[in-house]
Every structure is written in C-alpha cells, then in structure tokens.
N, C-alpha and C positions, 0 to 999 in steps of 0.2 A: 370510180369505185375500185376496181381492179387495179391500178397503180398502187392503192395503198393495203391493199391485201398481199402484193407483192414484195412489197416495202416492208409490211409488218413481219412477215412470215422470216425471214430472214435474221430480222431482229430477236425475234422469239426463239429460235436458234443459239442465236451468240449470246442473250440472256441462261439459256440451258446452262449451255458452254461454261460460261463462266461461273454461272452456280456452281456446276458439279469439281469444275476446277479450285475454286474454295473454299469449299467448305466439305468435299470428300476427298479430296488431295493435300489436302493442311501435312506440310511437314510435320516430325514426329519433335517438341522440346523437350526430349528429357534423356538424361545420361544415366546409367547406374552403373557403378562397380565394385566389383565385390572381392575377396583375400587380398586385403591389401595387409601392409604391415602397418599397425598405429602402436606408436611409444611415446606418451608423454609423462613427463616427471611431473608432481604437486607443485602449484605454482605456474605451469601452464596454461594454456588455453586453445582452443580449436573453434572455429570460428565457420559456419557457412551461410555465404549470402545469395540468393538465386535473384531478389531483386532489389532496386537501391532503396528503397525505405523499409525491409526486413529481413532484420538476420538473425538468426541461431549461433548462443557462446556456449561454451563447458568449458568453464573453468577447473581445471584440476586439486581440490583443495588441499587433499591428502593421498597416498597413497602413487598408484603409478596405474595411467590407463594405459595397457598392453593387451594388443589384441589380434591375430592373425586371422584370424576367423569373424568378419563384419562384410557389411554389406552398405554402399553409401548410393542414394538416388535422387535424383535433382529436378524437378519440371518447373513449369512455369506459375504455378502454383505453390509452390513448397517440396517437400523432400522429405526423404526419413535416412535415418542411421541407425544399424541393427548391429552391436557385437556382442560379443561372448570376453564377459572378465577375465583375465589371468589371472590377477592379484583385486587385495580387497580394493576398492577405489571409493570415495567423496569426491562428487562432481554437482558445482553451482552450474544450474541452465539459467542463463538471461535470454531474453529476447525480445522485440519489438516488433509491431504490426503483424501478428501471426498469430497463431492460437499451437499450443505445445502440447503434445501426448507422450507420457513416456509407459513404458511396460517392463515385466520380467527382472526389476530390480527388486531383490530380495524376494522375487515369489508374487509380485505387485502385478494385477490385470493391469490392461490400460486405460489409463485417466490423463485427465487434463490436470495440468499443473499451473503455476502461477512463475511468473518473471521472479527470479532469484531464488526458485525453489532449493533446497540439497538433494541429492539421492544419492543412492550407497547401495556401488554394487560389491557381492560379494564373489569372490573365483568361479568362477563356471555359470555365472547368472547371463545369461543370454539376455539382454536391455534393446530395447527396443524405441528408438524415438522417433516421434515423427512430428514435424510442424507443415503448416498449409496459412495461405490466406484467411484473415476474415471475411467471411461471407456479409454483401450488405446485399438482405432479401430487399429491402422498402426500396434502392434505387430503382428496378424496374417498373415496380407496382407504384409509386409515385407518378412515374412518367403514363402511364399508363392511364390513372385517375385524371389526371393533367388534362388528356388528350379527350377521355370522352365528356368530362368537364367544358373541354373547350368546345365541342360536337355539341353540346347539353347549351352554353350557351346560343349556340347560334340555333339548332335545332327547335329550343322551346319558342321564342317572340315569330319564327316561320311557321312553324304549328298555330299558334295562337290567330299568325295574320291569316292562316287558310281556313279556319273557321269561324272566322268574321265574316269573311269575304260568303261562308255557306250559313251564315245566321242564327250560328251555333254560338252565340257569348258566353254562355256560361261553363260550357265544354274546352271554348277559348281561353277565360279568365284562371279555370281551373288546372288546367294540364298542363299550358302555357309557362303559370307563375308557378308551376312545382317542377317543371323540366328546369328553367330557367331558373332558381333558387339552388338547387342541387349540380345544376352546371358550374354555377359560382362559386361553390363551397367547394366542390373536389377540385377545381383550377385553385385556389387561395389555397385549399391542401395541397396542391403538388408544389407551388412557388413556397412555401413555409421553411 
C-alpha cells in the first residue's frame, strides 16, 4: 500500500505541473497596432484574415479611406479596426464565418451588420469595426447530454437489476424504464 501512495503523490505533482503550465501560462495570440498610415483609393480593398475559413473585406466603393489615426487588433478569435475618416468614404464589408459589428459611421451605435452591407463614413467619424467567431453554444451541451445519456443508459437496467435482487419490482420496473428511456433519447440527441 505505501509503494503506491508513493507513486501516486508524485504524479499528482506533475499533473499540478502541467495544469498550471497550461492553461495559466497559455501564450498571449493577439497583435494590435495602432497610427499606422492607411491610403486607399475607390476601387480598392483591405482584406483581414486571422483564420483560414474567415475573413474580413472593405471594399472601397467611393471616395478615399485615408486615415492616420486607427487602431488594427488580431487574436485568435477575430479582431477589430478602429479609424477616424479624413475624407467622405463608401465602404462594402463582406465577410465569411464571423459575425461583423460596425459603429460611429455617421453617428451609428454598434450593430451587427450583414455580409455586403454599404456604410458611409463621413470626415472625422471615428468607425469602429469589429468581427469575432461564431459562437456554437449546442457543441458542448450536446456532448454533455451525450455522456449522461450514455451514464442514463447503463445506470438505469443496474438500478433496475438492484431492486429485483431486493424485491422491489415495481420500484425496478418504474425508475429503471424511465432512467433508461431518457438515457436513450439525450444519447440519440447528441449523435443527431
């Protein structure tokens, strides 16, 4: 018995270890930087991509995005772009797998927009964009149903056989086929 109190204690350590290493040491993914010089003429486009199935476009439709004064930032997640207009501008946002917020055009809070929206800054309107991942809340909670589903089948017909065995049938018949009915249904929900 002591050899593996020994054995365990040690491991329990290196398990610490490596928790704290991480998931509290997690390098930092994100870049920002900020007064850069941006000049595009109507007819261009500016383009950012932080991962390979979504990107962020502005197309310049009209006018000139000139801006000295922005702020560009990148994580692993998505990213925002913040400048201040020189001149009046018409700018198409597309994008793909992201969800888009833009603000401060023409005086505009921030809202979510739609893939090919227009907006239209004018001189001195501080615009605001920002896009991030779609969130999928049902992947975890899926997996999660899945698992006590799968717990729910095997849990209920062992309940059932432990109150046969104490002469309880009808406590068995009941609890048993409603543990085991509802195991099957959240497992068939999570494989759906």
């Amino acid at each position: 018995m002591k050899t593996k109190q020994k054995t365990l204690k040690p491991l329990l350590y290196i398990l610490l270890v490596l928790t704290v290493t991480f998931v509290f040491l997690k390098p930092s993914q994100s870049a920002t930087t900020q007064n850069i010089q941006v000049l595009f003429p109507s007819g261009s486009s500016l383009a950012f991509q932080n991962d390979v199935n979504s990107n962020v476009t502005l197309l310049i439709i009209t006018g000139i995005l000139n801006s000295s004064e922005n702020k560009l930032g990148l994580n692993s997640g998505g990213g925002f772009f913040h400048f201040t207009a020189l001149n009046d501008t018409q700018i198409k946002i597309t994008y793909s797998n992201c969800t888009v917020k833009v603000g401060g055009d023409q005086g505009n809070e921030l809202r979510i927009i739609n893939s090919g929206s227009t907006i239209i800054a004018n001189a001195g309107d501080s615009v605001l964009i920002v896009w991030d991942k779609q969130i999928e809340p049902w992947l975890p909670m899926m997996f999660i149903f899945g698992m006590v589903g799968l717990g729910a089948m095997i849990g209920g017909p062992l309940y059932a056989i432990n109150k046969i065995k104490k002469r309880q049938y009808l406590e068995a018949l009941r609890a048993g086929t409603i543990v085991t009915v509802i195991g099957i249904a959240l497992f068939i929900a999570w494989l759906w």
